[in-house]
PDB file of N, CA, C and O in Angstrom:
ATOM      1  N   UNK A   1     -19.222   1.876   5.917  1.00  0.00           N
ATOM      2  CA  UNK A   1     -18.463   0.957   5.066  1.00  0.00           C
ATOM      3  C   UNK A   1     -17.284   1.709   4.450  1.00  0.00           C
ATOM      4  O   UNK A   1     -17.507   2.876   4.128  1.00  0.00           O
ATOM      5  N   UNK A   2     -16.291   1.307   4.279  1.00  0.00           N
ATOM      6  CA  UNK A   2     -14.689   1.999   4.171  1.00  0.00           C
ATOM      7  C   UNK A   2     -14.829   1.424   2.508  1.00  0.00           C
ATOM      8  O   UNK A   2     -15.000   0.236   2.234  1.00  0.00           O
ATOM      9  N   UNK A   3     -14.705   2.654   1.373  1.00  0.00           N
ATOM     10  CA  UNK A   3     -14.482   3.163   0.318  1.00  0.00           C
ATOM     11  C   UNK A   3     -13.179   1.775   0.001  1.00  0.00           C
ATOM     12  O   UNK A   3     -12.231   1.751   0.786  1.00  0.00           O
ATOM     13  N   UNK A   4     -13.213   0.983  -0.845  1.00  0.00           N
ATOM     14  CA  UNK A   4     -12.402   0.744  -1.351  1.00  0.00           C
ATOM     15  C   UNK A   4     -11.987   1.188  -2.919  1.00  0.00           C
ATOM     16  O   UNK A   4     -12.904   1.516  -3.672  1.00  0.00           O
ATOM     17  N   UNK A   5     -10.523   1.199  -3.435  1.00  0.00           N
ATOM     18  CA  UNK A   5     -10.277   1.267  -4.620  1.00  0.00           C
ATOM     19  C   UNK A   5      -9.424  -0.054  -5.397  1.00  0.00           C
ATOM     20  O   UNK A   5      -8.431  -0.726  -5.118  1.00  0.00           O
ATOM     21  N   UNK A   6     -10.317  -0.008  -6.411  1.00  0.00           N
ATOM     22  CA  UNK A   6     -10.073  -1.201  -7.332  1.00  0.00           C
ATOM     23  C   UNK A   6      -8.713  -0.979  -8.012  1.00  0.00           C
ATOM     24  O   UNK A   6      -8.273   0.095  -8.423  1.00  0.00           O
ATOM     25  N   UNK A   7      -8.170  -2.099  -8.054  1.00  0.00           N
ATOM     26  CA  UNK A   7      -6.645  -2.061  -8.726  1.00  0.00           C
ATOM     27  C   UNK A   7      -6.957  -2.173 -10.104  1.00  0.00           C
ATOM     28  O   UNK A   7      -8.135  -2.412 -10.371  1.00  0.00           O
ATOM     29  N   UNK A   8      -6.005  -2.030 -11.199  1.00  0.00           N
ATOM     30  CA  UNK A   8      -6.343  -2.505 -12.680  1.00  0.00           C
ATOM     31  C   UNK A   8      -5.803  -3.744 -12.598  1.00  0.00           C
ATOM     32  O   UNK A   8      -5.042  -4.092 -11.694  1.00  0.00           O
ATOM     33  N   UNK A   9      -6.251  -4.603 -13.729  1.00  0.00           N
ATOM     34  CA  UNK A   9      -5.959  -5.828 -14.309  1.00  0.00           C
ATOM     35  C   UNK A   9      -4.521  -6.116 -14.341  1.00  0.00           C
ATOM     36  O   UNK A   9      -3.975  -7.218 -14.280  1.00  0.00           O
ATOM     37  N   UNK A  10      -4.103  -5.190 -14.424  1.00  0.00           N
ATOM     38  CA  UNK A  10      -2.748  -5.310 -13.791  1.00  0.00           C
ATOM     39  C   UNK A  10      -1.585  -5.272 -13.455  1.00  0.00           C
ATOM     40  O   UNK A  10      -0.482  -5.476 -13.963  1.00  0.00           O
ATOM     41  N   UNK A  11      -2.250  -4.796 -11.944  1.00  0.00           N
ATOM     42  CA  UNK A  11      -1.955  -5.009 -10.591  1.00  0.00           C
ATOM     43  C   UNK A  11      -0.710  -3.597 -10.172  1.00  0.00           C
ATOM     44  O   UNK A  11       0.118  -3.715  -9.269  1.00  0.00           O
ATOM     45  N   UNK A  12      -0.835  -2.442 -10.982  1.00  0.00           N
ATOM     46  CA  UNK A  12       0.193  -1.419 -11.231  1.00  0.00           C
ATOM     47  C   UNK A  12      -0.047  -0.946  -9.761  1.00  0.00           C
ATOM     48  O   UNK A  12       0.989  -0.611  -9.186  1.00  0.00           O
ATOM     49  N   UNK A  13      -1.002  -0.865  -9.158  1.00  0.00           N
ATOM     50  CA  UNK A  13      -1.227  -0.147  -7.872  1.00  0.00           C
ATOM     51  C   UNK A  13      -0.318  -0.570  -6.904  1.00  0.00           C
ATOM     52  O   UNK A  13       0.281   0.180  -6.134  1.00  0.00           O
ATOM     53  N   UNK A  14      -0.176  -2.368  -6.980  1.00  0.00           N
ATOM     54  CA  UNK A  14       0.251  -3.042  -6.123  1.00  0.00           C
ATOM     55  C   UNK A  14       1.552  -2.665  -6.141  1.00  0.00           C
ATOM     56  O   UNK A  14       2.210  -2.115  -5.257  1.00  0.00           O
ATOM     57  N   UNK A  15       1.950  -3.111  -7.545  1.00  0.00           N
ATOM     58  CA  UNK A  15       3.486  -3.055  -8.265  1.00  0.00           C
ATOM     59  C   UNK A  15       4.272  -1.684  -7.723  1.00  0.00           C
ATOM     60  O   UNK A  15       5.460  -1.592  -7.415  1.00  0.00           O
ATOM     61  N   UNK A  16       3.389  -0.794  -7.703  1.00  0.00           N
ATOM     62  CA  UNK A  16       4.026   0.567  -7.554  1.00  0.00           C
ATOM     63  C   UNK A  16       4.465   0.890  -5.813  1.00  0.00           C
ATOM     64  O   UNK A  16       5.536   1.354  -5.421  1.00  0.00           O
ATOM     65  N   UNK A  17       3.482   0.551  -5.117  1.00  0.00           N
ATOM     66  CA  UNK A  17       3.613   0.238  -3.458  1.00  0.00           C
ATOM     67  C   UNK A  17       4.915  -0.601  -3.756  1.00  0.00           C
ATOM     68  O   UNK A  17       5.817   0.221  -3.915  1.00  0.00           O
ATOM     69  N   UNK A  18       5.370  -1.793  -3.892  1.00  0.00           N
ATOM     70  CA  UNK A  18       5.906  -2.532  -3.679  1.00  0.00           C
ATOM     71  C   UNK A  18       7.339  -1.676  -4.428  1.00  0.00           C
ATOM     72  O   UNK A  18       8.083  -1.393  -3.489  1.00  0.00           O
ATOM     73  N   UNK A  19       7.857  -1.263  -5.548  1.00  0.00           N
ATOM     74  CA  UNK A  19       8.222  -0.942  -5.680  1.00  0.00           C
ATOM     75  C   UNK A  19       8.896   0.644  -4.987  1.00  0.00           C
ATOM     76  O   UNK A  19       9.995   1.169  -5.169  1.00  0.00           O
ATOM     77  N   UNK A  20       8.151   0.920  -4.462  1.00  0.00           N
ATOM     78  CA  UNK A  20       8.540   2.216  -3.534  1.00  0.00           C
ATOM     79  C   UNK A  20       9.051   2.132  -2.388  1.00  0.00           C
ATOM     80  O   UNK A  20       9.892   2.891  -1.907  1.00  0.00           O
ATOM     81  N   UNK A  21       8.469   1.024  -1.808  1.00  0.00           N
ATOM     82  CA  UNK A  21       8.675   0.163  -0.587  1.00  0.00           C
ATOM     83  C   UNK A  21      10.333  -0.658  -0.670  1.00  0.00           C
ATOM     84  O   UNK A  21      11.117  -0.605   0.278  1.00  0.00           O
ATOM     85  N   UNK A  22      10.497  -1.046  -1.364  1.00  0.00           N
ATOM     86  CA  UNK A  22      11.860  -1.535  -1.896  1.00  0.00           C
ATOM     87  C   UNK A  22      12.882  -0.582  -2.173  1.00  0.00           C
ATOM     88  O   UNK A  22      14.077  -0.838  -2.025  1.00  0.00           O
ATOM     89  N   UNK A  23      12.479   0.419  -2.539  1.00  0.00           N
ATOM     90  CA  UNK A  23      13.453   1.864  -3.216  1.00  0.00           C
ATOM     91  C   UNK A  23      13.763   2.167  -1.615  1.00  0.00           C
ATOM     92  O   UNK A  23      14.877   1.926  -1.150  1.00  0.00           O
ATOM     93  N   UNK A  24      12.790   2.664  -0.885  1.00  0.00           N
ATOM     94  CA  UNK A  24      12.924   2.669   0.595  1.00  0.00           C
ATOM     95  C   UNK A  24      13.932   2.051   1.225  1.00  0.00           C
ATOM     96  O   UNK A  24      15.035   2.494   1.547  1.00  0.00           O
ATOM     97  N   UNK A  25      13.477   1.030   1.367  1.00  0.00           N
ATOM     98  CA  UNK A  25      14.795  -0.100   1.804  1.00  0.00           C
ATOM     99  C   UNK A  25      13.875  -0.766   2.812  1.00  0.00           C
ATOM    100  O   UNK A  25      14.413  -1.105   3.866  1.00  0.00           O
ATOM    101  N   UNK A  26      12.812  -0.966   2.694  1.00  0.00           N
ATOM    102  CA  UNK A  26      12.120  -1.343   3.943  1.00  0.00           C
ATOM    103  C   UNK A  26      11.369  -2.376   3.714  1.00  0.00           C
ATOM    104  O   UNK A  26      10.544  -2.191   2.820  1.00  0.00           O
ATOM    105  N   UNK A  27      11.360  -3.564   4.286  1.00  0.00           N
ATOM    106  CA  UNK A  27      10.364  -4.393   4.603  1.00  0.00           C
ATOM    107  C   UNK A  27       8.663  -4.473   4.636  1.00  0.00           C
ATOM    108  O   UNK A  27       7.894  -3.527   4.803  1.00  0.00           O
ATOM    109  N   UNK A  28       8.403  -5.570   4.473  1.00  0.00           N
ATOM    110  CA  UNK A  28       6.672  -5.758   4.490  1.00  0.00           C
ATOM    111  C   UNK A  28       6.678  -5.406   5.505  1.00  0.00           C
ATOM    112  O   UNK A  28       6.529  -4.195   5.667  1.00  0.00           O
ATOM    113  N   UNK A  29       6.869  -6.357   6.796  1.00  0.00           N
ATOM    114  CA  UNK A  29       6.783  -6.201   8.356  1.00  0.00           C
ATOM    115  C   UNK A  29       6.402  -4.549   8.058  1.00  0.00           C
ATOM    116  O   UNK A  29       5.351  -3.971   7.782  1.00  0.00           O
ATOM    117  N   UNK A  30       7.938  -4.067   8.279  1.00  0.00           N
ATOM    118  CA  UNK A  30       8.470  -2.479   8.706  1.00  0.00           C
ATOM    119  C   UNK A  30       7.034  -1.507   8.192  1.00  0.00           C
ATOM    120  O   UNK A  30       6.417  -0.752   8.944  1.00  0.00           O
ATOM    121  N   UNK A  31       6.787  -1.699   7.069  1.00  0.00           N
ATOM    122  CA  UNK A  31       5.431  -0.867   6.328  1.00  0.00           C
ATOM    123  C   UNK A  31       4.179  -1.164   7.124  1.00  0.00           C
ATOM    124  O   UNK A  31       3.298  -0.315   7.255  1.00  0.00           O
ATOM    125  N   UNK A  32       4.112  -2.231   7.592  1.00  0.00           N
ATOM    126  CA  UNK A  32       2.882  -2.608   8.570  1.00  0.00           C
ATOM    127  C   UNK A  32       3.061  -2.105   9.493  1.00  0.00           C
ATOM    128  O   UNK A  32       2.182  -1.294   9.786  1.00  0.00           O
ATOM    129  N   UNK A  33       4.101  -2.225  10.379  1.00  0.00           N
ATOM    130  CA  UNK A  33       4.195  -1.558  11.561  1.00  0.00           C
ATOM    131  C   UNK A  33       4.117   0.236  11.529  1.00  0.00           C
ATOM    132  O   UNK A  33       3.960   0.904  12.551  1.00  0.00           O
ATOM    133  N   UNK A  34       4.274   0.869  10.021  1.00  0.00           N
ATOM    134  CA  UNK A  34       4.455   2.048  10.175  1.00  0.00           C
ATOM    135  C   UNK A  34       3.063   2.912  10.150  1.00  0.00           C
ATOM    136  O   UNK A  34       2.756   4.069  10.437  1.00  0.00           O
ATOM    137  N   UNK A  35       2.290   1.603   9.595  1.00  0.00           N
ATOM    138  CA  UNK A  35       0.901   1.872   9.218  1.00  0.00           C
ATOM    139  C   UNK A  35      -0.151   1.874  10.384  1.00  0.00           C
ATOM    140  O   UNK A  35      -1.190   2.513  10.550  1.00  0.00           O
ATOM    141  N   UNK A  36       0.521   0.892  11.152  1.00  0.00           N
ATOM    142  CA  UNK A  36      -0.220   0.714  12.487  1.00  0.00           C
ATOM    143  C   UNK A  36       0.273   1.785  13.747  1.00  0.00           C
ATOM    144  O   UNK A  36      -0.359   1.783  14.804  1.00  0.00           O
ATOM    145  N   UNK A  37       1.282   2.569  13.577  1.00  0.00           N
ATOM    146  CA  UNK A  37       1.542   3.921  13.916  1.00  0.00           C
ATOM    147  C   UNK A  37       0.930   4.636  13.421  1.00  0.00           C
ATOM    148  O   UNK A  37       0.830   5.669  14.083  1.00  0.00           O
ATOM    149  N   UNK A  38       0.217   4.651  12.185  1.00  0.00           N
ATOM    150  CA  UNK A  38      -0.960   5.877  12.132  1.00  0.00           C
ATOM    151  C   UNK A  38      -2.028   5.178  12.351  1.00  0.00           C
ATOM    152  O   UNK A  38      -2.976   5.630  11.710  1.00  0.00           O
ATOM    153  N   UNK A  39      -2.363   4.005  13.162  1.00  0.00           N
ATOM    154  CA  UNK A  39      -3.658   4.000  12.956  1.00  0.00           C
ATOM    155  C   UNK A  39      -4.557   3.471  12.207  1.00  0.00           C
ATOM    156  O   UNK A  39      -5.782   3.522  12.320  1.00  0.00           O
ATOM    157  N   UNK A  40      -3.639   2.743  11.105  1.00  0.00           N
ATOM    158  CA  UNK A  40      -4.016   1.727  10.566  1.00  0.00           C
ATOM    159  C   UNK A  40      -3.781   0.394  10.678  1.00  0.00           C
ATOM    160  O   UNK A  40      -3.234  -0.223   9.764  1.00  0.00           O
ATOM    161  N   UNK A  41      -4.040   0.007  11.432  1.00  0.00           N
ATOM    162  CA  UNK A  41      -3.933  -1.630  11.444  1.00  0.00           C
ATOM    163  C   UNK A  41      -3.957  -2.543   9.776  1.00  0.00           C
ATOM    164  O   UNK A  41      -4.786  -2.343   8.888  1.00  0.00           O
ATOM    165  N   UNK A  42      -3.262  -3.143   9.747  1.00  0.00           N
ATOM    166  CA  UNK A  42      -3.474  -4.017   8.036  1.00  0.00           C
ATOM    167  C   UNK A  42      -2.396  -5.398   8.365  1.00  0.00           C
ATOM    168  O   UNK A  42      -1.227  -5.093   8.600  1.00  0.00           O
ATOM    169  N   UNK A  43      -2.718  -6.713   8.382  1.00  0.00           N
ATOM    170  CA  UNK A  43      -1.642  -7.370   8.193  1.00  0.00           C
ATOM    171  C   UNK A  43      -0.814  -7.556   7.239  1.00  0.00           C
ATOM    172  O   UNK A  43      -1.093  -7.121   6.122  1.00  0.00           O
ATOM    173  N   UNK A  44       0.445  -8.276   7.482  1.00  0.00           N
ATOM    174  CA  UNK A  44       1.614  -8.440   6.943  1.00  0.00           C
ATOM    175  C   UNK A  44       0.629  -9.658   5.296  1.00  0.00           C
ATOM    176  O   UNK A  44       1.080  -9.538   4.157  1.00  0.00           O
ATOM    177  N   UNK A  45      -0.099 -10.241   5.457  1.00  0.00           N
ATOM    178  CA  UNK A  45      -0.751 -10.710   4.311  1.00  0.00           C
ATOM    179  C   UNK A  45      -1.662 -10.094   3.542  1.00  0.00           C
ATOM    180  O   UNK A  45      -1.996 -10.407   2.399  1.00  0.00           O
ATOM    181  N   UNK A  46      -2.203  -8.872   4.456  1.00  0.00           N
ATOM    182  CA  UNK A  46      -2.906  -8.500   3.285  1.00  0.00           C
ATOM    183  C   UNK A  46      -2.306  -7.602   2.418  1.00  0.00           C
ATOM    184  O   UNK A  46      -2.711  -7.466   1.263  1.00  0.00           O
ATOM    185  N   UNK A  47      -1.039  -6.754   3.041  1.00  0.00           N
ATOM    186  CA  UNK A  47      -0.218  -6.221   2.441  1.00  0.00           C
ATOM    187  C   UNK A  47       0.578  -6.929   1.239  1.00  0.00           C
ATOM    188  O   UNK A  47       1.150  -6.327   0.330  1.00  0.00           O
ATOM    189  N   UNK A  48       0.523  -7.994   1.366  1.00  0.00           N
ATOM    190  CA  UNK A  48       1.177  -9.082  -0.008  1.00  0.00           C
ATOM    191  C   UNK A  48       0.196  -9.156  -0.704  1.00  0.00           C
ATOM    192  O   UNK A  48       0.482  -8.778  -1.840  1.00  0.00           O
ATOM    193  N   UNK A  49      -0.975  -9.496  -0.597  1.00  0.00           N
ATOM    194  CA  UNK A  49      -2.133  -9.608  -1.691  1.00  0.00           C
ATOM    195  C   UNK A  49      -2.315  -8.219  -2.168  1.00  0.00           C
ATOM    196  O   UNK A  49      -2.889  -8.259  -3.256  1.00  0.00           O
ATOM    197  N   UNK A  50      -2.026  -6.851  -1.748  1.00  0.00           N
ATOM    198  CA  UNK A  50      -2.333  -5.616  -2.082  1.00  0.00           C
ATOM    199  C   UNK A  50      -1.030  -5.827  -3.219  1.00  0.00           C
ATOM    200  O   UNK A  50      -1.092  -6.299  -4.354  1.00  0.00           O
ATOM    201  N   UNK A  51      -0.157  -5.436  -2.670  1.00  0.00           N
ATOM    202  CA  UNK A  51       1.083  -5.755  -3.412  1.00  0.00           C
ATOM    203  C   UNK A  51       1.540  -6.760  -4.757  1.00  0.00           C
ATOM    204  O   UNK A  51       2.464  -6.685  -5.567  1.00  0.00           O
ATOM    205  N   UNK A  52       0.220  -7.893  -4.527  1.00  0.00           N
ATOM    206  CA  UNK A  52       0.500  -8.359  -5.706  1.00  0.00           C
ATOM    207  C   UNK A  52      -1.016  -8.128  -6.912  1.00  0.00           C
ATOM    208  O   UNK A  52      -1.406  -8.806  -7.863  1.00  0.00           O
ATOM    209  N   UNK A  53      -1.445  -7.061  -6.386  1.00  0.00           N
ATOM    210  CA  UNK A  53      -2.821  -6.904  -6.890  1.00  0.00           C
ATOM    211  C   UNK A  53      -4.017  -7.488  -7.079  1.00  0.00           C
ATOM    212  O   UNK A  53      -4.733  -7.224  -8.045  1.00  0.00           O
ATOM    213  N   UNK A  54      -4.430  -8.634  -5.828  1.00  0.00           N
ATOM    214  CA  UNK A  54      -5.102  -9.438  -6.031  1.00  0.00           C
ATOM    215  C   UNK A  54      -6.211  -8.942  -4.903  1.00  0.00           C
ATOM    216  O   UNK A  54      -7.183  -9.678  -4.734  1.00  0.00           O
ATOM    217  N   UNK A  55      -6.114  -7.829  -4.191  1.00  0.00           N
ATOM    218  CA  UNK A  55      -6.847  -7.007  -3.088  1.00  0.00           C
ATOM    219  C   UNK A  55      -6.468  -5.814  -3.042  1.00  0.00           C
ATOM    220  O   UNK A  55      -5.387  -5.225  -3.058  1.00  0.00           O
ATOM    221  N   UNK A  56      -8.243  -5.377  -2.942  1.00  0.00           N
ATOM    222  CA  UNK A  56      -8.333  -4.246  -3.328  1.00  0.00           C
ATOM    223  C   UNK A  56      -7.774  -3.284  -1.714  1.00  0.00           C
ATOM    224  O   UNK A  56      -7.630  -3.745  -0.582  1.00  0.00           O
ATOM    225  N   UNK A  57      -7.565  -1.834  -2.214  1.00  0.00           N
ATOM    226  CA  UNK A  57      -6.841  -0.924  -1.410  1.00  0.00           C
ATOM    227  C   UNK A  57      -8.162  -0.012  -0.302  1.00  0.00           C
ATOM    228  O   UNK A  57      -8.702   0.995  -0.760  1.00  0.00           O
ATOM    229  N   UNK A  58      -8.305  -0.212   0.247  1.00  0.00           N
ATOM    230  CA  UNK A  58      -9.387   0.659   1.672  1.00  0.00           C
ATOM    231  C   UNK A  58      -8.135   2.327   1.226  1.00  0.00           C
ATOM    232  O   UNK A  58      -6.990   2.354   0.775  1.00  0.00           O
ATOM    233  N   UNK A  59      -8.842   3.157   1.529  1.00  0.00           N
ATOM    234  CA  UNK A  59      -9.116   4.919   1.320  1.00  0.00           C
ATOM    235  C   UNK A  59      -8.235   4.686   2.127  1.00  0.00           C
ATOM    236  O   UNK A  59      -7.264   4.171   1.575  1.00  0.00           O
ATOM    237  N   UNK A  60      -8.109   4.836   3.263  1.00  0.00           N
ATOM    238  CA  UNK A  60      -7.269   5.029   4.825  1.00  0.00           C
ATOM    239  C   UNK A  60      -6.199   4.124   4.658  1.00  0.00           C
ATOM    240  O   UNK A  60      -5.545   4.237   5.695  1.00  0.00           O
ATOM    241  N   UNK A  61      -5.659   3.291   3.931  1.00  0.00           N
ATOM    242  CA  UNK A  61      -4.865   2.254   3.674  1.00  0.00           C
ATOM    243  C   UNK A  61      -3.981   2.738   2.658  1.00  0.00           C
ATOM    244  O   UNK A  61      -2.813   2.355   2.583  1.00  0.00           O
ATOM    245  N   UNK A  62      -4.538   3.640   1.802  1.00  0.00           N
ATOM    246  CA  UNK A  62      -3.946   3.929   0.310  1.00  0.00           C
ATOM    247  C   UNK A  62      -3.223   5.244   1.546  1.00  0.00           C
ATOM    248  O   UNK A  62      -2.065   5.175   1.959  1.00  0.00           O
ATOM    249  N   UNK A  63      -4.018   6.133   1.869  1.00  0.00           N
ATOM    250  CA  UNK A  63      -3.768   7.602   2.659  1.00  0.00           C
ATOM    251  C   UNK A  63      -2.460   7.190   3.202  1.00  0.00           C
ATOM    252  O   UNK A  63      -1.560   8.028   3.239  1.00  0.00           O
ATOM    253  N   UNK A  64      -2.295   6.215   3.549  1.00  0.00           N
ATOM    254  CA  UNK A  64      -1.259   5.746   5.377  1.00  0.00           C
ATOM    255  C   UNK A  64       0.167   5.054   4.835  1.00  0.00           C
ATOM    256  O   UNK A  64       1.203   5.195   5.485  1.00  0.00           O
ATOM    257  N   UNK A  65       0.136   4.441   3.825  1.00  0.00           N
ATOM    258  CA  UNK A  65       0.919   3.643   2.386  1.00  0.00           C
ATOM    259  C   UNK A  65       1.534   5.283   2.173  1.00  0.00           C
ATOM    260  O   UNK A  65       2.581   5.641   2.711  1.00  0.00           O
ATOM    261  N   UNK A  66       0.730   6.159   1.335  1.00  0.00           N
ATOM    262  CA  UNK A  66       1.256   7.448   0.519  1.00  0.00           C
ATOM    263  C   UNK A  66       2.290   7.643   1.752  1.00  0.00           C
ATOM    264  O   UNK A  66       3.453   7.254   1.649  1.00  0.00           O
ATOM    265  N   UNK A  67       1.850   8.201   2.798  1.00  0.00           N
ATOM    266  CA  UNK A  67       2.842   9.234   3.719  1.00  0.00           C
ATOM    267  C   UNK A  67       4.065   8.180   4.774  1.00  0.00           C
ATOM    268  O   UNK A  67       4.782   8.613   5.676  1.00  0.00           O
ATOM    269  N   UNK A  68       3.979   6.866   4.323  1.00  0.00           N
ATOM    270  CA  UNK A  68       4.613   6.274   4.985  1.00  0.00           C
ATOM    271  C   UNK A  68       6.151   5.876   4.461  1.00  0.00           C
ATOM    272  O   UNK A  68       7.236   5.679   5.010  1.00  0.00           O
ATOM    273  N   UNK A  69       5.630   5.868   3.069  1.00  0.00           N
ATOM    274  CA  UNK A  69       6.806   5.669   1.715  1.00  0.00           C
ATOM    275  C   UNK A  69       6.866   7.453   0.996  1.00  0.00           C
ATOM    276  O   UNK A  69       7.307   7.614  -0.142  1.00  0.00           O
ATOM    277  N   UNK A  70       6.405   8.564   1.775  1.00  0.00           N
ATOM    278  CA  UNK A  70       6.631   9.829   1.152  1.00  0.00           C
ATOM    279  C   UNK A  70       6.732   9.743  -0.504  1.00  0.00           C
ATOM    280  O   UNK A  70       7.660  10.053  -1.251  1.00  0.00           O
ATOM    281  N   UNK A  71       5.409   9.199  -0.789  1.00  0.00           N
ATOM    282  CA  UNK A  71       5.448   9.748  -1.904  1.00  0.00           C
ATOM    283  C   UNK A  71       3.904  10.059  -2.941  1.00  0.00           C
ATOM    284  O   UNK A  71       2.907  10.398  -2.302  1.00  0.00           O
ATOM    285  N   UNK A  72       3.806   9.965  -4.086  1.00  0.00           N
ATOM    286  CA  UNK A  72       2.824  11.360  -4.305  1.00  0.00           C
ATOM    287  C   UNK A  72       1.691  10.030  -4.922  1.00  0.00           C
ATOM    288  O   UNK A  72       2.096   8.881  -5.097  1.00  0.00           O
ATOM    289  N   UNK A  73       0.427  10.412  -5.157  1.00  0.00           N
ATOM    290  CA  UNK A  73      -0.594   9.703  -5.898  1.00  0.00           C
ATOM    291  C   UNK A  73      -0.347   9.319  -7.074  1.00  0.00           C
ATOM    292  O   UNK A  73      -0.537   8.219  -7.593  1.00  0.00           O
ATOM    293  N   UNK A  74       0.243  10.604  -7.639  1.00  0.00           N
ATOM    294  CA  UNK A  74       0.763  10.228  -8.947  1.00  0.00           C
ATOM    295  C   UNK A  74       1.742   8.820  -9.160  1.00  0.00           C
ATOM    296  O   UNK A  74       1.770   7.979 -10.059  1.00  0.00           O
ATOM    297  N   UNK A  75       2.554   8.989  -7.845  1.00  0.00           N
ATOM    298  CA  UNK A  75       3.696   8.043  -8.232  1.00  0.00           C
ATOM    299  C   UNK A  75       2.730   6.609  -8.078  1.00  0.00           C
ATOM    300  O   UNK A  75       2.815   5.644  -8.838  1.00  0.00           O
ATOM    301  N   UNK A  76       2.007   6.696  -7.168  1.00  0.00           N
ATOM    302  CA  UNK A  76       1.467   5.347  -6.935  1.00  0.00           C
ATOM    303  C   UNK A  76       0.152   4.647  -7.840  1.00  0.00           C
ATOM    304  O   UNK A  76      -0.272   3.500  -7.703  1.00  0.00           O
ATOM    305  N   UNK A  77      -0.415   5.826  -8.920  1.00  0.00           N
ATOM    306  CA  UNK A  77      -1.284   5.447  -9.621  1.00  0.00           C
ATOM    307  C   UNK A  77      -0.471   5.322 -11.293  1.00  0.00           C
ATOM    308  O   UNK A  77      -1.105   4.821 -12.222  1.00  0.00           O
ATOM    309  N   UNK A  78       0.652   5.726 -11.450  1.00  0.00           N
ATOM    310  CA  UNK A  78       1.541   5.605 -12.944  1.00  0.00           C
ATOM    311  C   UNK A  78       1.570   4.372 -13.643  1.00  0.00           C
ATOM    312  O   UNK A  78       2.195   4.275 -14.699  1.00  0.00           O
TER     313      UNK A  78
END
């Protein structure tokens, strides 16, 4: 069973992906597809429900997110 992590009430986990993702310049699509280059498969919806903090984040999902948007735990747990 794949470790999930719980977002807070709210939804900073999401907010912060989404926000990094945007600084990027890159698309939902584009982040899915970059994710499914490592190996993670995730759709383009569940990535919106992550994003808006209403679903929770799988270990290998959070891992694949960090190195896809290069950036640190810290930034994504602040």
């Amino acid at each position: 069973m794949e470790q999930k992590i719980k977002q807070d009430e709210k939804g900073n986990l999401g907010r912060n992906i989404r926000e990094a993702r945007l600084a990027m310049g890159i698309g939902q699509t584009d982040l899915v597809r970059l994710l499914d280059l490592q190996g993670v498969p995730i759709t383009r919806e569940s990535l919106v429900k992550i994003e808006r903090g209403i679903q929770h984040v799988q270990v290998k999902q959070l891992k694949a997110i960090k190195k896809a948007l290069d950036i640190t735990y810290e930034q994504l747990f602040e």
